[in-house]
N, C-alpha and C positions, 0 to 999 in steps of 0.2 A: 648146211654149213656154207656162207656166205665166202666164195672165193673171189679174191680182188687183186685184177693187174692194173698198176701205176706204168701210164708210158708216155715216152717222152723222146724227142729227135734222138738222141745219143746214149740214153741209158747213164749218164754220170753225175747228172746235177740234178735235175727235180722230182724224175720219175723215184730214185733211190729216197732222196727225201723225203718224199711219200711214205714210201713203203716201210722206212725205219719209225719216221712219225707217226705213221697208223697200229703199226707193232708196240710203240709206244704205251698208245693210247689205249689198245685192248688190255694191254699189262696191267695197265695202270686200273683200266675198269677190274676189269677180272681181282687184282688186289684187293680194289674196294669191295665188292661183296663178299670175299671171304672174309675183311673188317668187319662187316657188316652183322654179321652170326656171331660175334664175337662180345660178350660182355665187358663191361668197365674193366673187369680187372683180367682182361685179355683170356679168360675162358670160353669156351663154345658153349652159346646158349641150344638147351636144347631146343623144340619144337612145344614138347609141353609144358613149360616154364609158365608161359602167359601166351594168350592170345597175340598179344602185338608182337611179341618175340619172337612166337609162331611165325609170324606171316610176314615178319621182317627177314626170319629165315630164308622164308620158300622166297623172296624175291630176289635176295643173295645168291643162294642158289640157281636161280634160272639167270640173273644177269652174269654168274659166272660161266655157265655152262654157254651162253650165249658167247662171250666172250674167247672162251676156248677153244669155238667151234667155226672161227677164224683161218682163213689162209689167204695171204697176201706175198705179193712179189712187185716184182716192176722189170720191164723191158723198152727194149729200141724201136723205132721205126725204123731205121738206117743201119748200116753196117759200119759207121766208122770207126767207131767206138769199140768193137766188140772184143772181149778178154781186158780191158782196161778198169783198173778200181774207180770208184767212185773218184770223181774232179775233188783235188785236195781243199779249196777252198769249202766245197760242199760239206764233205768229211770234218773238216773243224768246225765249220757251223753245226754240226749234228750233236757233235763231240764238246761244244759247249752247254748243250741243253744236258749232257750226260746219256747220249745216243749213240753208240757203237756201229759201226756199218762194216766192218771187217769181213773181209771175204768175199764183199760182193764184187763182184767183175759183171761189167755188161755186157747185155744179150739181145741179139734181135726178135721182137715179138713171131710169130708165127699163126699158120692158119688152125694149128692144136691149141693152142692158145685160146683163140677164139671161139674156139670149141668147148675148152675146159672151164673157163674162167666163168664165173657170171656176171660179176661188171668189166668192162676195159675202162679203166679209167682215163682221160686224156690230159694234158696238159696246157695244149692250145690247138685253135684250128690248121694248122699248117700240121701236125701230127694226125689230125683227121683228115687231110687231103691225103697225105703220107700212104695211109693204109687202103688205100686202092690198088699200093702194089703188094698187099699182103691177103688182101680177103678178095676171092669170086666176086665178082661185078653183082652178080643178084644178091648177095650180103651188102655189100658195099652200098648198095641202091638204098636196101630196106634201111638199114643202118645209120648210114650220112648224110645221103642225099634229100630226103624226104622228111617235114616237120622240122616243129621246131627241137632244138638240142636240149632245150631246157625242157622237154616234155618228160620227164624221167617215168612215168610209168606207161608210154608208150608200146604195144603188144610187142614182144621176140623182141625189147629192145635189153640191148647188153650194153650199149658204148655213151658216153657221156664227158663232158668236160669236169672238170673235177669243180673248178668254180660255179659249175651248174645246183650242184648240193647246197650253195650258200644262197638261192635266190637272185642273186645277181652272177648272171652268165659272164664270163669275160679269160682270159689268156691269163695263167699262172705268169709272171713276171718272169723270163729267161735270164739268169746271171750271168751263162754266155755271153752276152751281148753285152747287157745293163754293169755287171761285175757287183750288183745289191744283193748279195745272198741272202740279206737283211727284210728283205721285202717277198724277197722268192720263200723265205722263213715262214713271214708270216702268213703271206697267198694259201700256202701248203696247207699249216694250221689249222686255218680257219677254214677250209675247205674238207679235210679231213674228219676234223670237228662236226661241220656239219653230216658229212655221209653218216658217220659211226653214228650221229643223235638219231640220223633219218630211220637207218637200219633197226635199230633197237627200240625204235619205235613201230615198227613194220609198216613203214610208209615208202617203202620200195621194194 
């Protein structure tokens, strides 16, 4: 079961974006293969029907079970933020796509985290300098210090920029600063997009 934490300085704008976009996105897959088994006129094809129905089934099947087998969240580097809802402009950008984020209140990552999770996803490098004050220095060494970030299948490696999935490495856009949710939107997207293709392909 592919566990994934989104993080991000504050926990209110990107890293949640993430995490409801990625929730999304499994939704949405998971949907589709249960479409998927589904004949024209919305019945469930069996397995012995025909051959291609057959094996159109069993792919539905495993891309839902893949799908379900999912756990995603998102946390802080920082404490500034923490018990605070998602940044409301972030929250209306989510909530235009028809993406709910309700109930989330930010939290800072921790070193059980790092433990738990199997990817940390990051947001930018100043969130990887960040976590020097959260992981032992010989994690931190293996982790950030050493190679390149874009090696995603690197030995005991867990941590990663999230633009790193898209083949071109580079800092999620921050709307803190910028105030482009717009951009930070689509950074996210395409980032996430890419992990879920990576994942479901078993190329990480």
């Amino acid at each position: 079961m592919p566990r994934i934490l989104f993080v991000c300085h504050g926990n209110i704008c990107r890293s949640p974006m993430a995490e409801f976009v990625m929730k999304k996105m499994v939704t949405e897959l998971q949907g589709s293969a249960i479409l998927g088994c589904a004949g024209k006129d919305g019945a469930t094809l069996g397995c012995a029907d025909n051959d291609a129905a057959g094996l159109k089934c069993a792919e539905s099947r495993a891309a839902e079970k893949n799908c379900a087998d999912f756990e995603i969240a998102s946390a802080a580097t920082s404490t500034e933020e923490i018990g605070n809802p998602v940044y409301p402009p972030a929250r209306r950008m989510l909530e235009r796509h028809g993406i709910s984020c309700s109930g989330k209140t930010a939290r800072q990552m921790t070193l059980r985290d790092y433990e738990y999770y199997d990817y940390i996803v990051l947001m930018d490098r100043n969130n990887l300098r960040n976590l020097r004050w959260i992981l032992p220095p010989e994690i931190y060494e293996r982790e950030c210090a050493g190679g390149s970030m874009q090696d995603l299948r690197r030995p005991h490696r867990k941590i990663s920029l999230l633009m790193d999935w898209t083949g071109n490495s580079r800092d999620v856009a921050d709307p803190w600063y910028t105030g482009d949710f717009e951009a930070t939107w689509n950074d996210v997207n395409e980032g996430c997009r890419a992990m879920l293709t990576s994942l479901r392909n078993g190329q990480a």
